[in-house]
N, C-alpha and C positions, 0 to 999 in steps of 0.2 A: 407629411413626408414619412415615408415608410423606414423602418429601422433597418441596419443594413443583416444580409445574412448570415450566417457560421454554418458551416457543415461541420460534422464530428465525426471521425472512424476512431469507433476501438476493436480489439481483438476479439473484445467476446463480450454477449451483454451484460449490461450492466447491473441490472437487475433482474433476483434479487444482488441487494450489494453487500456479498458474504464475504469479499475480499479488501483489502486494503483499497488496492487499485478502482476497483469498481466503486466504493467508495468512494471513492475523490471523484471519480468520471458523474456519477452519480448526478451529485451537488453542484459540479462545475457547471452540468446542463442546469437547472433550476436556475440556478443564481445568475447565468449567460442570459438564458431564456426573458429576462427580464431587458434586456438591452441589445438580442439580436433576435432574428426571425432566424431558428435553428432547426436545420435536420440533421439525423441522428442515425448512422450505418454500423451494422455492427456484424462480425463473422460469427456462423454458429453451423454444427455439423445437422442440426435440425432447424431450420430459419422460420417453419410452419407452425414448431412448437414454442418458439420464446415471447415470455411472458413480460409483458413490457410494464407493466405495472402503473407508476404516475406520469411516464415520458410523454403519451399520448397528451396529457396537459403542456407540456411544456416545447413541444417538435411539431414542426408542419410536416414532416417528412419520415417516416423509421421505417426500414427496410433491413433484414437478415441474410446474407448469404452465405453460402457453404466456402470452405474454403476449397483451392483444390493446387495442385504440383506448379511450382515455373517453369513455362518452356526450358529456361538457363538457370540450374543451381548454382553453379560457383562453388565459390568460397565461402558463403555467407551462413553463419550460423543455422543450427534446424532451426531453432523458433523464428526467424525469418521467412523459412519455406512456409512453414506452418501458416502463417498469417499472411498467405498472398490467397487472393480471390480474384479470379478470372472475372467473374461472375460480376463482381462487386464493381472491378474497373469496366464492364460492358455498361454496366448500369448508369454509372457514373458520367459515362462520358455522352453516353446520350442527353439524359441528364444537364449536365453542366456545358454542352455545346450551344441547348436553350437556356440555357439562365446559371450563370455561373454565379456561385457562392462570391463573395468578397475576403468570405476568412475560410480559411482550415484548419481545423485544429487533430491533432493525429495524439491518440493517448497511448504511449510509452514508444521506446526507441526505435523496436521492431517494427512498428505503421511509419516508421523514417522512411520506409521504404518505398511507401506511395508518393514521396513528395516529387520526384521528376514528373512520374505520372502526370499530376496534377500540374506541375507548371510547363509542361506540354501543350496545355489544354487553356494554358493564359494565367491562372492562378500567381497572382500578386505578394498575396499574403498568409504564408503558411507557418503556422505555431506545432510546436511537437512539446507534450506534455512529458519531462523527464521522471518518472517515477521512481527509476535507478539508474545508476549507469550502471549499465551491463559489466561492462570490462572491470570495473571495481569491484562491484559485488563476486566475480570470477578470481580476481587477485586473491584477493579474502579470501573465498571457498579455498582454492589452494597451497595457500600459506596453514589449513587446516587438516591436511590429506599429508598419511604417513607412509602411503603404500607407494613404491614409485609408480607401478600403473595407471594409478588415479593421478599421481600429479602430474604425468605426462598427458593421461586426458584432459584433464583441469587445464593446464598449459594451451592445450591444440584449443580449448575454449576458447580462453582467454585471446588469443591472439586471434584469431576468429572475430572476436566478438570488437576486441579495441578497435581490428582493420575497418568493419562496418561502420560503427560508430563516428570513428573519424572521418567516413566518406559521405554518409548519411545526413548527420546532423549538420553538415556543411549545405546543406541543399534547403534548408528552414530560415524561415527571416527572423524566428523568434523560438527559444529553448526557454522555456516552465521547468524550472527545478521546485523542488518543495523543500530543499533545506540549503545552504550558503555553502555547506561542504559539498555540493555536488556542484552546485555553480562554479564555486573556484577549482575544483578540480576541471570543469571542463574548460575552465579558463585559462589554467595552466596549459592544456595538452593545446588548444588552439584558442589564441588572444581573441583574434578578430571574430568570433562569433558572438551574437546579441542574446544575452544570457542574463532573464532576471531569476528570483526567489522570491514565489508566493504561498505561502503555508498549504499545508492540507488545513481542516477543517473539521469544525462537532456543530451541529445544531444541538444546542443545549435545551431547546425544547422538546427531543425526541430523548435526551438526554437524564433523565430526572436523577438527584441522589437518589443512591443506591444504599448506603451505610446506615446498616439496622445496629442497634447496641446488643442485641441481643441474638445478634449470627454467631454461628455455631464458629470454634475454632478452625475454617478453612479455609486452604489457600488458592487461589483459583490463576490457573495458567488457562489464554485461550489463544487458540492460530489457527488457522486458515492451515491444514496438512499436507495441502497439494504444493506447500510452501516449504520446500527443505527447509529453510532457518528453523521455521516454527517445530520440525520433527525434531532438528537434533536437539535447538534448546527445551524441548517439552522431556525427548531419553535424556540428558544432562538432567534435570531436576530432580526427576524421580529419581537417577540412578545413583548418580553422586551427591545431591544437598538431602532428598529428603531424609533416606534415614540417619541424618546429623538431627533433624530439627527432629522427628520420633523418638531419639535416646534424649531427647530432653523434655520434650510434649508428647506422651503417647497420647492424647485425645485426639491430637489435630487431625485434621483430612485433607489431603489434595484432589483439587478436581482439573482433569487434562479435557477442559469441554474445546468445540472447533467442529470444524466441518471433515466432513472425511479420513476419519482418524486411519491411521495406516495400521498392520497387523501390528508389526515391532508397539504401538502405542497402546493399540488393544490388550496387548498381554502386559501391561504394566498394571492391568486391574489389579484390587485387591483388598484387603479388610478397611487397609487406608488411602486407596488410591482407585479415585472413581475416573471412570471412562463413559463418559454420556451418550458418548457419538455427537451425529449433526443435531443443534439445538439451535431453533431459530429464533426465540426471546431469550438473548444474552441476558439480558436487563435481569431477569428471574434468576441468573445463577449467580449475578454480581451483589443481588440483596441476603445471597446465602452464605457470601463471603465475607471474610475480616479483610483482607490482605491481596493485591496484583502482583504477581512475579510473572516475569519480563526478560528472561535470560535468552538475549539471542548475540550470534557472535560473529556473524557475518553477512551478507547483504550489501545494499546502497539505498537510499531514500527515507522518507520520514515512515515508522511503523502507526499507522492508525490506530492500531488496537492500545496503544498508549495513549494517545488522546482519547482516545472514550474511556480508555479505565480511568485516568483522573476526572473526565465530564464525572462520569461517579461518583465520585467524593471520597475514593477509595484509597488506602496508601499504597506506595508501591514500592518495590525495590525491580531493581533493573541493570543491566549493565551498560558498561560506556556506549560501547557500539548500537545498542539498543535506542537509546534515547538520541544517536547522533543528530544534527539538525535541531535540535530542539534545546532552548535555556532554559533549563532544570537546574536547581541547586541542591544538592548532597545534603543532606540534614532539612533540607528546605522544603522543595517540593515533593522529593522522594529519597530511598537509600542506593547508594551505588556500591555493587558487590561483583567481585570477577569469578573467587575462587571459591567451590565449594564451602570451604568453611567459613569463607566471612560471606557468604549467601544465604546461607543458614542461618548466624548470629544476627543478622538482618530482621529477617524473616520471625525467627523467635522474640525477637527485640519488640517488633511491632505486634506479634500475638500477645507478649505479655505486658504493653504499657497500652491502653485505650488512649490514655493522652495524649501522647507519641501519634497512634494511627488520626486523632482526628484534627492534630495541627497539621499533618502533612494533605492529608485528606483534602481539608478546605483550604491551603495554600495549593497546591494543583488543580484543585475545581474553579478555584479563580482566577488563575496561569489560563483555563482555558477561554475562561470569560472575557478575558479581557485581551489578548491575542489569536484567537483560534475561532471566533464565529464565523460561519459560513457565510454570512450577509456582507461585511464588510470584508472578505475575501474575493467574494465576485466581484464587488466594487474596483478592489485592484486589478482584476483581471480584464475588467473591462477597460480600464484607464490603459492598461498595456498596449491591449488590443488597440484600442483606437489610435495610437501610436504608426499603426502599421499600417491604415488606411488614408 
């Protein structure tokens, strides 16, 4: 008996996996690949150049296409427009008129948009991977905006993005959150939707400790740039905590590593403040460091780059919002700090006790061992899945 199959769209490839998001898409395929026959669509403004890396092992099927306008914009947020492909649905429906998929799986809220599409086309069972809720992470953004300008743009977002959301994700048999605060939020806005929580994920074997005794005093911030959170909390550190923890440690060093650093970040260089740019063996800047700081203030969904700093063995300090979705304990697994200055006494706390940095260390390296491997994550998701068939 042949296993049944999954189709996947995401917005953009997946690999390499330089972002949270792709990240998870990444591993979802792997771990899926094991209990469906899976193909893999992905938008890309060059389809002839993307580099698919280990999916060819794991996809019967990966195809690229460009994106391009809808006939009818509406109402609907630009990154909705964004992520519609003419191209994608012609393929598709040829495609799936011979041999239709059994599952769909659509990675983040914006591919909500294909799910009529597809149950047009007969499609029974469609899953949408919730990575954030839009409308929340938009609350948030604006609750942060002191210019009325922006919080009237922020606003037109927001209501934009809730209106979709709520029409959208109503058209899916099944909604993937990654952490319980997003499930029950979208629980709250509409009851009747089928809404579990399946963690993101570390393979702790691509994973290895990171914590040398003998790294130099540095604190290492990393994100993904193309990620406003990651921008502001990256100017936040430097601007406001670092030179707290400098008038008491002038050795220390910050490093702002990430992909795509923006100008505002590149001019934060300086005698104590390194800017790398794009560095594709994180692992290398993580054995340089004492210390993860985590300071992000807005958003929705689970932050990956936290799970991998504790895969590390690393300590961390973080703030509330940051760590949302995820049970971390203050003194336990890591430190929580909001303001400036007790982000800094954080920070300094753990440059100057090793003891401190390596009970938190190896209590979040084992937080992730023991709730967070990839292996027994597919396992759930497939258990879901098969729910829907």
């Amino acid at each position: 008996m042949q296993p049944a199959s999954l189709s996947v769209l995401t917005p953009t490839p997946v690999y390499p996996a330089h972002a949270g998001s792709k990240n998870y898409s990444l591993n979802a395929v792997q771990q899926l690949s094991h209990y469906y026959t899976v193909d893999s669509y992905c938008l890309a403004t060059q389809p002839e150049a993307v580099d698919w890396g280990p999916l060819p092992q794991w996809c019967r099927d990966l195809r690229a296409f460009t994106p391009t306008k809808p006939a009818r914009k509406g109402i609907d947020p630009p990154a909705v427009h964004l992520e519609f492909s003419q191209p994608m649905c012609d393929y598709l429906q040829q495609r799936w008129m011979r041999n239709l998929p059994d599952l769909l799986q659509l990675e983040g809220t914006t591919m909500a948009q294909y799910a009529p599409f597809a149950r047009r086309l007969g499609l029974k069972a469609i899953i949408c991977t919730i990575h954030q809720v839009g409308f929340v992470a938009q609350w948030r953004r604006l609750q942060r905006e002191h210019h009325w300008k922006l919080r009237a743009r922020r606003l037109a977002g927001l209501l934009s993005l809730w209106l979709y959301e709520q029409r959208a994700l109503r058209q899916c048999d099944l909604l993937v959150t990654l952490s319980t605060t997003d499930q029950q939020t979208l629980n709250r806005w509409q009851p009747k939707l089928n809404v579990v929580t399946v963690p993101a994920g570390v393979d702790l074997s691509q994973w290895p400790l990171c914590r040398q005794s003998q790294a130099p005093q540095q604190v290492l911030f990393v994100g993904n740039y193309f990620h406003p959170p990651n921008v502001e909390g990256a100017l936040w550190l430097a601007r406001e905590v670092w030179p707290l923890v400098q008038a008491q440690l002038p050795e220390a060093r910050l490093m702002l590593a990430g992909r795509s650093p923006t100008p505002e970040i590149q001019q934060l260089a300086s005698a104590t403040i390194q800017v790398p740019g794009t560095i594709d063996d994180l692992q290398a800047v993580y054995r340089q460091s004492q210390v993860v700081a985590a300071p992000i203030f807005w958003g929705s969904g689970v932050r990956i780059k936290i799970l991998e700093g504790l895969a590390t063995g690393l300590p961390l300090v973080t703030t509330t919002l940051a760590a949302e979705g995820l049970p971390l304990k203050h003194e336990e697994h890591a430190l929580f700090a909001e303001t400036p200055q007790t982000f800094a006494a954080a920070l300094v706390r753990i440059l100057n006790s090793p003891r401190l940095a390596e009970q938190l260390g190896e209590a979040g390296r084992q937080l992730i061992a023991q709730q967070y491997d990839w292996q027994a994550i597919g396992r759930q998701l497939a258990q879901h899945y098969q729910k829907l068939r």
